[in-house]
N, C-alpha and C positions, 0 to 999 in steps of 0.2 A: 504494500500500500504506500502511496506517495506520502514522504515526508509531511509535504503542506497542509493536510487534513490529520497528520497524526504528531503534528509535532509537539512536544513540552512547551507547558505557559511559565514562567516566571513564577513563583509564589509570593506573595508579599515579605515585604524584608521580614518584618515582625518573624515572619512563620518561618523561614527559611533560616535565621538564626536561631529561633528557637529549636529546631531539627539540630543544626550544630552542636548547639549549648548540649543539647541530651545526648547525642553522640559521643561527646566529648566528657561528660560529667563520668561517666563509667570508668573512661581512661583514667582521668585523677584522681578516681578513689584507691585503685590498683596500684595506679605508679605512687599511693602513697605508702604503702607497707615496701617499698624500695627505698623511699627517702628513710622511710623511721627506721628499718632497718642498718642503713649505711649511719644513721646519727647514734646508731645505739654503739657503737664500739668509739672505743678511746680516740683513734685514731680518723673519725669520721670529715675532720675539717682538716686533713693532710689530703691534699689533692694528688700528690705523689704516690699518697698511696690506695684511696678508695677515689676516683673518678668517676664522675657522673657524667653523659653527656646529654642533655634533654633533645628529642626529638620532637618539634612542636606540630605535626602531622600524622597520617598512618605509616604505614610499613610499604614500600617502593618507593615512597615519591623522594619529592628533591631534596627534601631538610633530611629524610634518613638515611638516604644514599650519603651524603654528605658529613653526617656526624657517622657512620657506620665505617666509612673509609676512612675516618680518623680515627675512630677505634681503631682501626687494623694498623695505622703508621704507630702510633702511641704503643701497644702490644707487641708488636714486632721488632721495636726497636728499644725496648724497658722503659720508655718516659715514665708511666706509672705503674706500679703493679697493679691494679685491678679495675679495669674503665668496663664500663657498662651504658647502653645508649637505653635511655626509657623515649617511649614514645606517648605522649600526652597530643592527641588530635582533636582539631574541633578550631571553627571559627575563622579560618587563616590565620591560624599559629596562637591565636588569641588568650586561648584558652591557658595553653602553656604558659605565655606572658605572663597572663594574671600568678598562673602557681608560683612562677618565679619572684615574682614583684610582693611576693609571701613569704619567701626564704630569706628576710635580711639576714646578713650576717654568714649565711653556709658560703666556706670557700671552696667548696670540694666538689662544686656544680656549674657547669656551663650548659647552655643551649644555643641550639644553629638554630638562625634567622637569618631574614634578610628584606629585601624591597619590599613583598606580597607581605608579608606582617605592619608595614607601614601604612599600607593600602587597608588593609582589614581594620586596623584599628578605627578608618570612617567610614566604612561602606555598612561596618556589623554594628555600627552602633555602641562601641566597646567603651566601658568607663577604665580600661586600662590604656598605659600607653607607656613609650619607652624611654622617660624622664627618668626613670630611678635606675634604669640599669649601669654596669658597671661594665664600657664596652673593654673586648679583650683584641679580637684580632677578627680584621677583614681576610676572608679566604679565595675564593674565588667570582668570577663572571659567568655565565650561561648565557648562552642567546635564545633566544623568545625562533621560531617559525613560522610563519602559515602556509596553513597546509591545507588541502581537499585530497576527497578519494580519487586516484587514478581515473575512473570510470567516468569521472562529473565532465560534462562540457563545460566547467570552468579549467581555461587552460592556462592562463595569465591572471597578474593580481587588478589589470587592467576590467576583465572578463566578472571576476567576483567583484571590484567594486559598481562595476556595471548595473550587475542583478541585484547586490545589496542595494542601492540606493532606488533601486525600478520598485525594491516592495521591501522595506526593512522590518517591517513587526513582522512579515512570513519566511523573515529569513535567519532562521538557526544560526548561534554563532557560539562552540563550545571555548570553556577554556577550563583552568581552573579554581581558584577557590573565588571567592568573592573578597577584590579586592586585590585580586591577583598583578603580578604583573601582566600575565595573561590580559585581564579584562582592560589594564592599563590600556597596553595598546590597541585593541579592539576599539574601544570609544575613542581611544587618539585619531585614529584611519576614522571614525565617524567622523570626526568634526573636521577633519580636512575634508572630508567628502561633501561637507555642509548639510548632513545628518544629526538631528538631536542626539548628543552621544548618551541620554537618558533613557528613550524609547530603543535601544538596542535589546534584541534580544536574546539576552547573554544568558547561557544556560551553564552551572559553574560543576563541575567533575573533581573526584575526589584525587584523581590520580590518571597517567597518560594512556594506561591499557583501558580505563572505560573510554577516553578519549577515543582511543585511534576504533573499538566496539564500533561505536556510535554513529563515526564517520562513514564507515563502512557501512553501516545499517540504514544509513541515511536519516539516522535522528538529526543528527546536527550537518550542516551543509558544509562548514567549514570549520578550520577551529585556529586557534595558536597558543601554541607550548611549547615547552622546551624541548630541543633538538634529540635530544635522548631517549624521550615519551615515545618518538616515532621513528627511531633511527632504524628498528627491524620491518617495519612496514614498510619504510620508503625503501630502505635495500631489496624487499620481496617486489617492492616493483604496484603493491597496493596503496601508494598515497603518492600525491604529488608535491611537492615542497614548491611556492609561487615564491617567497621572499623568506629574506630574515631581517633579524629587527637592530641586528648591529650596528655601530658608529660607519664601519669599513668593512668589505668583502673578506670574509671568511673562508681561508681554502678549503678546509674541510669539510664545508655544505656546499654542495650548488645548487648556490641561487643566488640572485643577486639584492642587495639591500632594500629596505622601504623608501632610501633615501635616495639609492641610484635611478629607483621607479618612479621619484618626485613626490613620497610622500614623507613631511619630513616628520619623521617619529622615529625616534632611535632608546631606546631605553633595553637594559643588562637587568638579568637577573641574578644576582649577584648575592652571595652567600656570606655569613659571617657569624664570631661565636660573642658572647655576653655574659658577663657574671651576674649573681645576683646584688643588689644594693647591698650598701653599708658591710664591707669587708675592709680589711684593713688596704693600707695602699702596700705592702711585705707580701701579702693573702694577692691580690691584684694584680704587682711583680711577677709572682710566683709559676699563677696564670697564663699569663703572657708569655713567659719561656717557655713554658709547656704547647703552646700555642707556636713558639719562634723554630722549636725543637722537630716536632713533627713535619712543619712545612716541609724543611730544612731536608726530607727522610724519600729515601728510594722505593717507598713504598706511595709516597703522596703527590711523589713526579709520577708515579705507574697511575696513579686514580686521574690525576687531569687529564693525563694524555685517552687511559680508556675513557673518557664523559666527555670528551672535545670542551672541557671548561679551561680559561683564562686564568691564571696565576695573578691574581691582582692585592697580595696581601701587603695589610698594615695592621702593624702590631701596635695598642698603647694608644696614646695622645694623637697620632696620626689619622685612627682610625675611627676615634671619639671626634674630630672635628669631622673627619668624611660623611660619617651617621648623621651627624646637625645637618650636612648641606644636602644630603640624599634624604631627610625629612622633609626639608623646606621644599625639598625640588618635589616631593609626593604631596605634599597638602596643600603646592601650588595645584597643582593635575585635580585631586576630587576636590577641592575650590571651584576651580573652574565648571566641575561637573555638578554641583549642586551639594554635596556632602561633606 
């Protein structure tokens, strides 16, 4: 049956966050006999030696692949003796935030974030936000794709902006969370197209395999994610990759930019780790070497290279000022969009 008579509506935010919040509330109660447990031994605020890394999503997607391959440099090379990645999902990372922003004082805890958690905090409606955190190190860049199935007569991004803009409320557009950098650039390409980038109709996926489902099922008509959600599809030759959403052409995808196609929307999804507030600045030090250490490790040159992600780290005060201007630069974007 054709897409257009069977496609998913939007649910109102209310509802669609509230789905989240209850998703997510199971996770937190779980990952907390992890935390009590790691604070119950003497040794719980030695980060050298009980590691925590929070994963603020489910299991595949990008914050766990991400804190998971840093588990393997850290373990592989002694950094700590015993890291463990807990996964707290819900909200676009939201959820996590808030636990964290509850831990003053634990030094023996980090969580991967990045862009899509800055975005969530206005799209969800979130009374948390990332004022209290204690930044440790910027890790890497991801590039954003857009992508359609093989099969679609959209063959160029010329083609999909074409038919997005001939009927936009019947035109599916997945990504992921809400708040994403996904839906980032989705409504960016609206408004260049001089499309309401509110009435889009963005439907937001937990992770890149129901993505690429979907595509193929012809739920969603198009979508954009990261290049790794769809890298076995497009090599099977079922998806078509029209752009990417980098600054500059990427050898490793072909396709050419949004930029070189005239549209100018360039934004990185870009990953990074955080303490929780109120740690000593020795506790925060600490952090950050641990942080300096694995980069540094032949195990986390092997993870860039397998994820085609960007080495773009800053460790400390560097990457505490970076966080302030990649805020400003997101709460200009849903400013702009109404949120």
């Amino acid at each position: 049956m054709a897409a257009e008579t069977q496609q998913p509506r939007r649910a109102p935010r209310a509802v669609r966050l509230a789905a989240q919040v209850v998703a997510g509330a199971a996770a937190v109660g779980l990952v907390g006999f992890a935390f009590a447990d790691a604070a119950s031994g003497g040794s719980s605020h030695d980060a050298r030696n009980n590691l925590t890394i929070i994963a603020p999503a489910g299991a595949g997607g990008g914050w766990d692949s991400a804190a998971r391959e840093a588990q393997q440099a850290i373990r592989a090379n002694g950094i700590a003796n015993n890291t463990q990645v807990v996964n707290i999902p819900g909200a676009g990372g939201t959820i996590g935030l808030s636990e964290l922003n509850q831990m003053a004082g634990e030094s023996s805890t980090l969580m991967m974030m990045g862009i899509t958690m800055l975005g969530a905090t206005h799209v969800n409606g979130s009374d948390v936000s990332l004022d209290q955190v204690t930044p440790i190190a910027r890790l890497t860049d991801d590039y954003d794709v857009v992508v359609v199935p093989a099969k679609s007569d959209i063959e160029t991004l010329d083609d999909l902006m074409g038919q997005w803009g001939a009927d936009p409320e019947r035109f599916p557009f997945g990504g992921g969370s809400l708040g994403s950098v996904d839906q980032m650039i989705i409504t960016q390409l609206a408004g260049e197209e001089g499309l309401d980038p509110t009435a889009v109709n963005y439907i937001a996926y937990s992770g890149g395999g129901e993505l690429a489902v979907s595509l193929l099922s012809g739920t969603i008509k198009a979508s954009v994610s990261g290049y790794q959600d769809f890298s076995d599809q497009i090599a099977a030759g079922n998806l078509r990759v029209l752009a990417v959403s980098a600054p500059d052409p990427v050898p490793e995808i072909d396709a050419p930019t949004l930029i070189e196609q005239g549209y100018d929307v360039s934004l990185t999804n870009w990953r990074g780790l955080v303490a929780p507030p109120g740690i000593t600045d020795a506790e925060r030090t600490e952090l950050q070497a641990i942080a300096a250490e694995f980069i540094d490790t032949p195990e986390w040159r092997d993870a860039l290279q397998r994820n085609q992600w960007t080495d773009t780290s800053l460790i400390g005060d560097d990457f505490a000022t970076n966080l302030t201007e990649e805020t400003e630069l997101v709460d200009g974007i849903w400013a702009d969009l109404g949120y």
